[in-house]
C-alpha positions as CSV (number, residue, x, y, z in Angstrom):
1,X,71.0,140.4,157.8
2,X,72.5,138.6,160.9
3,X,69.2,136.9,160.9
4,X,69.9,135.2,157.4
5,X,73.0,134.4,158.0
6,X,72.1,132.5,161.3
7,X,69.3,130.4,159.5
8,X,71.4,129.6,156.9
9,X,74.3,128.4,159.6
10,X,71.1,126.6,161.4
11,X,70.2,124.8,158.2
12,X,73.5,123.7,157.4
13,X,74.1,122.0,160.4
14,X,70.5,120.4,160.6
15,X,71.7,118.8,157.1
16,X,74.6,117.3,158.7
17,X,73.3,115.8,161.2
18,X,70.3,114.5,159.0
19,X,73.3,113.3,156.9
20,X,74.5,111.7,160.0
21,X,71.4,110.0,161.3
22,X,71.2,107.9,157.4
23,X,74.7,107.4,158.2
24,X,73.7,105.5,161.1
25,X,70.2,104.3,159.9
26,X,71.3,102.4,156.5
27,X,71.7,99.4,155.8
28,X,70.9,97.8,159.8
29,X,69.0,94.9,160.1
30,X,69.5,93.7,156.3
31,X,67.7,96.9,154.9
32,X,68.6,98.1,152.1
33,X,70.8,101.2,151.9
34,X,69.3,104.1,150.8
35,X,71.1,107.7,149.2
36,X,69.7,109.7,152.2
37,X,73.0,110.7,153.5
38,X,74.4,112.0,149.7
39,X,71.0,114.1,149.5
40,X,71.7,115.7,153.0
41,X,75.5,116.5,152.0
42,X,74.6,117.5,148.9
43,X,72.3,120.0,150.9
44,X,74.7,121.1,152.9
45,X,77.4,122.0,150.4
46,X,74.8,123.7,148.5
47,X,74.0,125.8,151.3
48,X,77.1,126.5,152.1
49,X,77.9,127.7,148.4
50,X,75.1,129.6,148.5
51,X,75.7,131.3,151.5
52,X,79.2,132.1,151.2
53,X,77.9,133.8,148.0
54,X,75.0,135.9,150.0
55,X,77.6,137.1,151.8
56,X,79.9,138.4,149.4
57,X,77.0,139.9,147.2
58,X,76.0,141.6,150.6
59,X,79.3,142.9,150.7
60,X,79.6,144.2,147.1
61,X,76.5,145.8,147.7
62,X,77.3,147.7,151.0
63,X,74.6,145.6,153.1
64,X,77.6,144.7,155.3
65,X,80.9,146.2,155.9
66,X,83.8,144.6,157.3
67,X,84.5,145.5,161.0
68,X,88.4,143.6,161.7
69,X,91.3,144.1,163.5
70,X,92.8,148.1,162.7
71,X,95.9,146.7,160.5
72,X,99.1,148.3,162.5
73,X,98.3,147.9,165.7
């Protein structure tokens, strides 16, 4: 489980910075600016969508159980 959850963090983050590197890249030199950097957010709202749902499914299903701060202490 922690293992999924980890990927998915590492995947998010590689679509930010892919969405910064077309940040940077577009539209230097008189190029034309491409929709790289709407794809890779796009990405990366998706994945974090879909994992915020993993982990409440996990949850519902008793694949994780919450492990916080004892309330009244």
């Amino acid at each position: 489980m922690k293992i999924v959850i980890a990927g998915a963090f590492v995947a998010i983050i590689l679509a930010l910075a892919m969405a910064g590197r077309a940040m940077l890249k577009d539209g230097r030199n008189g190029a034309p600016k491409s929709n790289r950097m709407v794809k890779a957010l796009a990405w990366r709202v998706g994945l974090s969508i879909a994992l915020f749902a993993f982990i409440l499914l996990a949850h519902q299903l008793g694949w994780i159980q919450p492990t916080g701060i004892p309330v009244g202490r």
